[in-house]
Structure formats: C-alpha cells, structure tokens
KERO-202319 format. One record per residue (C-alpha): residue number from 0; residue in one letter; chain; x, y, z. Coordinates in Angstrom, 3 decimals, decimal comma, always signed. Example, Ala and Ser with C-alpha at 12.3 -4.5 7.8 and 13.67 -1.06 7.14 Angstrom:
BEGIN
SITE pos code unit       c1       c2       c3
SITE   0    A    A  +12,300   -4,500   +7,800
SITE   1    S    A  +13,670   -1,060   +7,140
***
This chain:
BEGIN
SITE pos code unit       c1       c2       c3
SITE   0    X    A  +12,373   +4,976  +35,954
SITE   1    X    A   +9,947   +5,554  +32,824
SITE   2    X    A   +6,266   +5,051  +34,199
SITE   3    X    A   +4,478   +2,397  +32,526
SITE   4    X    A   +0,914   +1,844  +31,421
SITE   5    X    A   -1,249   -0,890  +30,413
SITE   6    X    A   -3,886   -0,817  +27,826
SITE   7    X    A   -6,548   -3,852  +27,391
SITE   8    X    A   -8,368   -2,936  +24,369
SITE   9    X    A   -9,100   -3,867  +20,227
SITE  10    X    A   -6,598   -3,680  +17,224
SITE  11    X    A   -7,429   -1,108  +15,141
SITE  12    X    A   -5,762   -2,294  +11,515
SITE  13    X    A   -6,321   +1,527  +10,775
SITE  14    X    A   -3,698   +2,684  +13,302
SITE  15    X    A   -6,231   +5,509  +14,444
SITE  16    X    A   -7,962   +3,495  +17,794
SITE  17    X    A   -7,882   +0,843  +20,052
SITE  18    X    A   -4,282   -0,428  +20,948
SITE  19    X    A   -2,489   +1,772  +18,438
SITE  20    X    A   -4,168   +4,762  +19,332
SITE  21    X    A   -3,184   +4,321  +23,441
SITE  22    X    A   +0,262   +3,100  +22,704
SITE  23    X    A   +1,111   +6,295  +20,179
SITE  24    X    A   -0,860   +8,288  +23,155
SITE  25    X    A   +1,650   +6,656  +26,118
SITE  26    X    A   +4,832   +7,224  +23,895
SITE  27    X    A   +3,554  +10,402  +23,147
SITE  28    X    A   +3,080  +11,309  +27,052
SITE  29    X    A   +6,223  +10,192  +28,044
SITE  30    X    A   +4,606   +6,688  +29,290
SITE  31    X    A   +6,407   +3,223  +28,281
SITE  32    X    A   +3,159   +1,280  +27,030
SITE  33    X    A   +2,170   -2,441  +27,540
SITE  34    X    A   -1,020   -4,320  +25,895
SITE  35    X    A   -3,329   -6,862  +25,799
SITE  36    X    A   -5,378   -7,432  +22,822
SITE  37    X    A   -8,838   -8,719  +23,384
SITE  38    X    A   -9,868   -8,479  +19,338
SITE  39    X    A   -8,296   -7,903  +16,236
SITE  40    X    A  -10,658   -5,821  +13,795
SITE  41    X    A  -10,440   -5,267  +10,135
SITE  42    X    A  -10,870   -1,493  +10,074
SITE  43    X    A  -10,127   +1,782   +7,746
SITE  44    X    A  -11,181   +5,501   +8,595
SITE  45    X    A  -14,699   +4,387   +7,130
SITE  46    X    A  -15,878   +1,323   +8,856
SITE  47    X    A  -15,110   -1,923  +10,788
SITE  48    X    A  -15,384   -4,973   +7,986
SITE  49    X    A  -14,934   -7,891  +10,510
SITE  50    X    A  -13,841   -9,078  +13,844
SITE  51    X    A  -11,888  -11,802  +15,519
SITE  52    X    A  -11,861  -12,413  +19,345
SITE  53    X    A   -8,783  -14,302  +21,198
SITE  54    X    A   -9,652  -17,207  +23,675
SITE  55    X    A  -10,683  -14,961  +27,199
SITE  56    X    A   -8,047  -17,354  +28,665
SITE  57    X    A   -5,480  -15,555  +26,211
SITE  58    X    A   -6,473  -12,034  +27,252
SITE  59    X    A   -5,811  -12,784  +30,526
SITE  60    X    A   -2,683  -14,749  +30,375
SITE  61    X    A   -1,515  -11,156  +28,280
SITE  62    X    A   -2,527   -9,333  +31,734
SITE  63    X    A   -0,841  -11,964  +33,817
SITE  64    X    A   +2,097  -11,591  +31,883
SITE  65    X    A   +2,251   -7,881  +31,805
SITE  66    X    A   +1,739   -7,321  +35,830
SITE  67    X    A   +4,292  -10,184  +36,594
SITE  68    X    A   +6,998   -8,185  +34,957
SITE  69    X    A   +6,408   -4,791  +34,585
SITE  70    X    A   +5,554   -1,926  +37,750
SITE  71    X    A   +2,282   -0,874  +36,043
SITE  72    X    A   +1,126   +2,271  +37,414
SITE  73    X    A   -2,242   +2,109  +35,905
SITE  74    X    A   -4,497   +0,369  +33,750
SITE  75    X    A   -7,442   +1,108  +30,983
SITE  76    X    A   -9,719   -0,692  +28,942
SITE  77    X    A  -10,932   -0,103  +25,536
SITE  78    X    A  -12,961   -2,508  +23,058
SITE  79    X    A  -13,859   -5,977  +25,018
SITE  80    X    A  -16,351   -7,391  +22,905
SITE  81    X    A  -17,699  -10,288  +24,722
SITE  82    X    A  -18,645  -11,035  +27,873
SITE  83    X    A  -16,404  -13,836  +28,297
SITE  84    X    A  -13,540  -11,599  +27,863
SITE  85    X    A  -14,756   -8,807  +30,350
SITE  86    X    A  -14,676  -11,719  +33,388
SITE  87    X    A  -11,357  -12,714  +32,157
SITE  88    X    A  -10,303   -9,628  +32,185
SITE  89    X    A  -11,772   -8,617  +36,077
SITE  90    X    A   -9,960  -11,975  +36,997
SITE  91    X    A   -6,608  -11,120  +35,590
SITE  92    X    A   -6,597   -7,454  +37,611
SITE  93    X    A   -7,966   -8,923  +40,906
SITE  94    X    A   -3,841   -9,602  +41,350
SITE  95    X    A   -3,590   -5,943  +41,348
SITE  96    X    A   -6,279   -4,522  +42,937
SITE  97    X    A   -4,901   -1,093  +44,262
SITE  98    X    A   -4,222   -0,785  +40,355
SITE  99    X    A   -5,945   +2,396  +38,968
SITE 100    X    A   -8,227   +1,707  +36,305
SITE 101    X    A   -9,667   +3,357  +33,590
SITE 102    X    A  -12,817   +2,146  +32,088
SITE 103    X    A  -13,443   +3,335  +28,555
SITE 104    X    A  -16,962   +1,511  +27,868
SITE 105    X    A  -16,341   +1,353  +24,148
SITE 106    X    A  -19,702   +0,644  +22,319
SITE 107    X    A  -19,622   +1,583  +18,773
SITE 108    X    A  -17,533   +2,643  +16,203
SITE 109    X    A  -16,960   +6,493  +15,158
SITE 110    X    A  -18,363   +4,848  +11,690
SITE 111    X    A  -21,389   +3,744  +14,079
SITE 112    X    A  -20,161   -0,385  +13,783
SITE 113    X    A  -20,738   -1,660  +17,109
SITE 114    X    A  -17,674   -3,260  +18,952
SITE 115    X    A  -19,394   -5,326  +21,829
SITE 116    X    A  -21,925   -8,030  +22,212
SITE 117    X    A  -25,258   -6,558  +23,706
SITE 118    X    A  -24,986   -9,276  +26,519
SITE 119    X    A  -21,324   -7,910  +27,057
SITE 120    X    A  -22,735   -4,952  +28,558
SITE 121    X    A  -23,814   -6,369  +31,710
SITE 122    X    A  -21,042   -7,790  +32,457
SITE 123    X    A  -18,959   -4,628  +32,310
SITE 124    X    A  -21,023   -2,895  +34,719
SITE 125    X    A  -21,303   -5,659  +37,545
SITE 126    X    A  -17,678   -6,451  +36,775
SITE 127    X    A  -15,829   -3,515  +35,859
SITE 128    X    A  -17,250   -0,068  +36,938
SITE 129    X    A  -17,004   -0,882  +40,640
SITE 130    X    A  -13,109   -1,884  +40,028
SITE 131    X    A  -12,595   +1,155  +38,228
SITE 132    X    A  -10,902   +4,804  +39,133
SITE 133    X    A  -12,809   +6,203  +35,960
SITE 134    X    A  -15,770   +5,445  +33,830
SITE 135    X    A  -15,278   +7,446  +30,352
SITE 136    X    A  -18,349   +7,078  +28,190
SITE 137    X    A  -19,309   +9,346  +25,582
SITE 138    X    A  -22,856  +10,859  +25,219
SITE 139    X    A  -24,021   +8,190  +22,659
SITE 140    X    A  -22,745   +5,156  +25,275
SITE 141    X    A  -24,198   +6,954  +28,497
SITE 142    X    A  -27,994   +6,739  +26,583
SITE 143    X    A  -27,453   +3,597  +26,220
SITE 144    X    A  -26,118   +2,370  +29,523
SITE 145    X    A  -29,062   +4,251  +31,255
SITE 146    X    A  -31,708   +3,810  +28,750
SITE 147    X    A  -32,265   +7,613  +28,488
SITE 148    X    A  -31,974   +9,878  +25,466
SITE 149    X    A  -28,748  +11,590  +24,301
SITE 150    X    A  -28,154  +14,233  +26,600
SITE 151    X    A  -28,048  +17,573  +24,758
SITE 152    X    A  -27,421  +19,854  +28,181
SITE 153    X    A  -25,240  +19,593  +31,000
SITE 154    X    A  -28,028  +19,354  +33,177
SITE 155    X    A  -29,145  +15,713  +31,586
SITE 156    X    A  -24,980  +15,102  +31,507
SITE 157    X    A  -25,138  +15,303  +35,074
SITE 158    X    A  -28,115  +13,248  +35,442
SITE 159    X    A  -26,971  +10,694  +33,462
SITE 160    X    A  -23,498  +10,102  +35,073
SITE 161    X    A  -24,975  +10,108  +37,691
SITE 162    X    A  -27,066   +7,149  +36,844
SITE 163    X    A  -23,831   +5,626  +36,097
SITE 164    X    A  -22,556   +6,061  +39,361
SITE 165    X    A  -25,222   +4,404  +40,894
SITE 166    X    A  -24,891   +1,474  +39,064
SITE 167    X    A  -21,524   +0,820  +40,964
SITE 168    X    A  -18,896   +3,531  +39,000
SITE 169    X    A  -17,559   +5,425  +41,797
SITE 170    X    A  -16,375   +8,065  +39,140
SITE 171    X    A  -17,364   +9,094  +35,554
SITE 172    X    A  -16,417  +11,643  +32,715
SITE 173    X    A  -19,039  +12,584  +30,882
SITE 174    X    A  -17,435  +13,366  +27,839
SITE 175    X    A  -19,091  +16,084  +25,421
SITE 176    X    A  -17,151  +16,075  +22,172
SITE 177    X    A  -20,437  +14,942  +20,349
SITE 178    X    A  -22,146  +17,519  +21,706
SITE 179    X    A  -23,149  +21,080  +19,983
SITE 180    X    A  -21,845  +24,723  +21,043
SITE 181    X    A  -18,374  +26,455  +20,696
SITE 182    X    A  -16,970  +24,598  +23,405
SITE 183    X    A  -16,531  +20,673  +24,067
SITE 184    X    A  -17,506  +20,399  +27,974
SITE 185    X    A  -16,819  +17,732  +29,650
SITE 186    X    A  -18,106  +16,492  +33,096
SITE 187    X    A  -16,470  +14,455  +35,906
SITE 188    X    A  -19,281  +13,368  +38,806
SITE 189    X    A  -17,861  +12,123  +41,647
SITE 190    X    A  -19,020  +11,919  +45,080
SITE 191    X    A  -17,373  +15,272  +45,652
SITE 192    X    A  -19,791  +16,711  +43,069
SITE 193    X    A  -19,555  +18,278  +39,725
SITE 194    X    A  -16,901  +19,660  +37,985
SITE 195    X    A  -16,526  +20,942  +34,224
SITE 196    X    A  -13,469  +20,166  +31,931
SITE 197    X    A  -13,852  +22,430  +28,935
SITE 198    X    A  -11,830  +23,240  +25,818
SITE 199    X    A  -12,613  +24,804  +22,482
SITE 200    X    A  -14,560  +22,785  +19,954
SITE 201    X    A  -12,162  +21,315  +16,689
SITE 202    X    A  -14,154  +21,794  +13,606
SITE 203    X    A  -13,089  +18,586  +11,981
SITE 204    X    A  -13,585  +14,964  +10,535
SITE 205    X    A  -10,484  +13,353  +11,497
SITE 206    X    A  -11,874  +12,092  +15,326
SITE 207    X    A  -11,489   +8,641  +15,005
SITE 208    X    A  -10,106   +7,468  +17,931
SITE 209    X    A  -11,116  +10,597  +19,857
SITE 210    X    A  -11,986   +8,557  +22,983
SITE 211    X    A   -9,319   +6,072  +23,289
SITE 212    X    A   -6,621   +8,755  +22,959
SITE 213    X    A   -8,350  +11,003  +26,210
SITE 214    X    A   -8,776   +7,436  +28,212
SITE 215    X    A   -5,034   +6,450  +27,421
SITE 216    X    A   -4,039  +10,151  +28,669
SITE 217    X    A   -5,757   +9,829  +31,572
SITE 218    X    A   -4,224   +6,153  +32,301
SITE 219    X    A   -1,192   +7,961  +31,043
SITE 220    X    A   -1,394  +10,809  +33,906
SITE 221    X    A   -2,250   +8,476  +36,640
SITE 222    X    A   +0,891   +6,167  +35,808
SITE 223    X    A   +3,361   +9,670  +36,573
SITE 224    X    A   +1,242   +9,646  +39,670
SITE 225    X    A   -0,955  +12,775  +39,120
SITE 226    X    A   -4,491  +12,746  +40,556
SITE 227    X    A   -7,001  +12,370  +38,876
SITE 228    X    A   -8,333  +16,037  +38,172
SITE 229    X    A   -4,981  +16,382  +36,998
SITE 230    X    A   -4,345  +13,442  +34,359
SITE 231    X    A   -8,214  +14,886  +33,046
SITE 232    X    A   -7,569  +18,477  +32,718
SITE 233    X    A   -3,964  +17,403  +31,245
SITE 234    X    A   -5,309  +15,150  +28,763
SITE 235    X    A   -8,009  +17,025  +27,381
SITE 236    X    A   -5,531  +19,804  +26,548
SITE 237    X    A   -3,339  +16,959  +25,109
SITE 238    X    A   -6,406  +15,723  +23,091
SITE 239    X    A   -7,218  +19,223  +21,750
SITE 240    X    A   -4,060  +19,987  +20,216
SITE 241    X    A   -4,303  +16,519  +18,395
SITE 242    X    A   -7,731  +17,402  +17,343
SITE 243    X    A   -6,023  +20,246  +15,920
SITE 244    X    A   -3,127  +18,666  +13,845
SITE 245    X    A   -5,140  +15,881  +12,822
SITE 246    X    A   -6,461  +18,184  +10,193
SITE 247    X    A   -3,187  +18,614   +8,569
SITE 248    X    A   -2,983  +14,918   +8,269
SITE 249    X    A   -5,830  +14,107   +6,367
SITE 250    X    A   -5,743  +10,285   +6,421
SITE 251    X    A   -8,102   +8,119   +5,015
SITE 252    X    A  -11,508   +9,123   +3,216
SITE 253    X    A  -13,713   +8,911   +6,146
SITE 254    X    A  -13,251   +9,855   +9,908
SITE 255    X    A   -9,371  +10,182  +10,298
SITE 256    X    A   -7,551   +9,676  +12,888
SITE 257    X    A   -6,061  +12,816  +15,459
SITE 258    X    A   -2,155  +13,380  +15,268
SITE 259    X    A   -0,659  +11,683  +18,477
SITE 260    X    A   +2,559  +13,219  +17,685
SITE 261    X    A   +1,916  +16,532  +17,420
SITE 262    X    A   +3,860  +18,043  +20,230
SITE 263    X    A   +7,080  +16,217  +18,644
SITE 264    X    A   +6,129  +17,284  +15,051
SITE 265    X    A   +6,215  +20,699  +15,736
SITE 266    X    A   +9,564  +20,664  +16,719
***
C-alpha cells in the first residue's frame, strides 16, 4: 500500500510553496498526499499581494476528514496564520496522537511578507511544538521565536534550538540554508545531542519554497516509516538536487521556485 501524508499548510497561487510545494514533494517521494488548507494567498515568485483565511472550524473538519479515511503515516504543518486556526488545528490531531508531526513554523515569506499573525505565535508553541516529532525553523524564524539575533555560527545554532527545545519542542532542525560558507549545515538538537546535516551550498535565486519542500520530505520519510535521522539526511539530499534543477527552470522574475520533479525529469 502507497504511504500517505498529510500536509496542513497555505495555498501558494504561485505553485512554488505551501500546499503545492508538499504535494509535488510527496508525489515526487513516492508518498500519496492529502491536505488541508488553512489560507489561500495571492502570491507570484515576488511577493504575497493578499490573504484569505477559512473558518478554523473548516480547517479542522479538512483534518477530520482526512484521518477518518485515509492511514496517515505522518503529518506537517506549514503557513497557519492565525491563532484560531493553530487550536483548531491541535484539536483536530488530538484523534491521532501517536501521529508524527512535523512542525514547519512558517513566519515570513522568501519575499520577506509575513504569513502569521504576531499573536499566532504563541499559540504554536504552547500548542504545537510539544505535539510535534520535529520543529523546522529557519535561522530568520529561530531569532524570532527566541528573541536573539540571527545566528551566524553553529555555536549560536545550537544555542538557539536549544532555546526552542526548552520551550516544549522535544526536537528541532536548525536549518542553515540562509546562512554563509560553501556548505548549507544544518542542525538537529535533540535530547541525544547534536548532530550536523550538511550538503553543498546552491548558488541560486530560485528558493522559494525551500523550506516547505525539506519539511514535506521529512513528513514524506516518516510516512515509509524511516526514522527520523533518516527522512532528514534523505531529504536534504532530495532538496539539494532540486536546488540544483531549479536553475534550469527559471520561473518567475523574483525568487523561483526549486524543481520537485527533478529525479523524473532526468529520465
């Protein structure tokens, strides 16, 4: 039987993020994907123009739906926008709470538009981190959850996720693709300690979407049942390559999107 994933997350009308990036990334993978949209955004390769949010009691009936029918073998989260919808959403997963969950604590934009309410933010961390496998926040979302500056070493990396641990995330990725060097490091802290995911930096625009593609691999991996060191190490490589094609693509006139397909492409 196929596995099968479920994404909670934003429309991107751009095709490069949110829902449409983790469904491409599940098909991609080998993963039969499932969805529920928590906000539709009007959005190109250079911006996000305007939002609309669903009633929270939609979201949820989506996730109702979706676990009532399907054998979900695990779970992430993208763009949730209000705080409303986060406690809508922890509601509609407490029926599944062995469930592995990936938390993707989407902030803001590539373009730099934001994508949640600030208020939103509490509510994520009381209500989702301590439900979740994974906690995937990039170095710009990290600052802000701990209220420290960027990291620009592994050293404050560390530090940081581990912040984020002790606000109730019993796992996080500190990702490093906005950091600087020849190589894009990325960190997972865990109670077992430290360990380094790395992978050779892509010199390239086209990274919108960068994040919800490696979250969606990761769901993707735990779904076939891999552990988690696994479904990282896995997707990052998957993540690379698109990194890499994406430049052949050259969609749209700002930050394009990364070639989910590649692997099939090539062929």
């Amino acid at each position: 039987m196929i596995p099968v994933a479920l994404t909670i997350a934003g429309s991107d009308s751009g095709g490069g993020a949110g829902i449409q990036a983790d469904l491409k990334t599940f098909s991609a993978l080998g993963v039969f994907g499932t969805s529920a949209l928590t906000a539709l955004t009007a959005q190109n390769t250079l911006g996000v123009s305007a939002v609309h949010a669903p009633p929270p009691d939609f979201v949820a009936e989506q996730i109702r739906a979706v676990l009532s029918d399907f054998r979900v073998g695990a779970a992430k989260t993208g763009m949730l926008y209000s705080a409303e919808i986060i406690l809508a959403v922890a509601e509609a997963l407490s029926a599944a709470p062995d469930l592995p969950l990936v938390v993707d604590p989407v902030m803001i934009a590539t373009s730099g538009d934001p994508l949640i309410r600030p208020e939103a933010v509490t509510a994520m961390v009381e209500r989702l981190f301590p439900r979740a496998a994974l906690v995937t926040p990039n170095l710009a979302e990290a600052a802000a959850l701990t209220g420290a500056a960027i990291a620009h070493d592994l050293d404050a990396m560390e530090r940081q996720g581990e912040a984020i641990r002790a606000m109730g995330a019993r796992t996080v990725l500190m990702k490093g693709g906005h950091s600087e060097g020849a190589e894009a490091t990325d960190l997972l802290v865990s109670e077992e300690g430290t360990r380094l995911f790395s992978a050779p930096r892509v010199e390239t625009r086209h990274t919108h979407g960068t994040g919800c593609t490696l979250s969606a691999a990761i769901a993707a991996g735990l779904a076939k049942g891999q552990r988690l060191e696994q479904a990282i190490a896995e997707a990052k490589t998957y993540l690379t390559a698109a990194l890499v094609a994406g430049r052949d693509l050259g969609l749209g006139r700002g930050n394009g999107p990364v070639h989910h397909f590649h692997a099939l492409w090539a062929r």
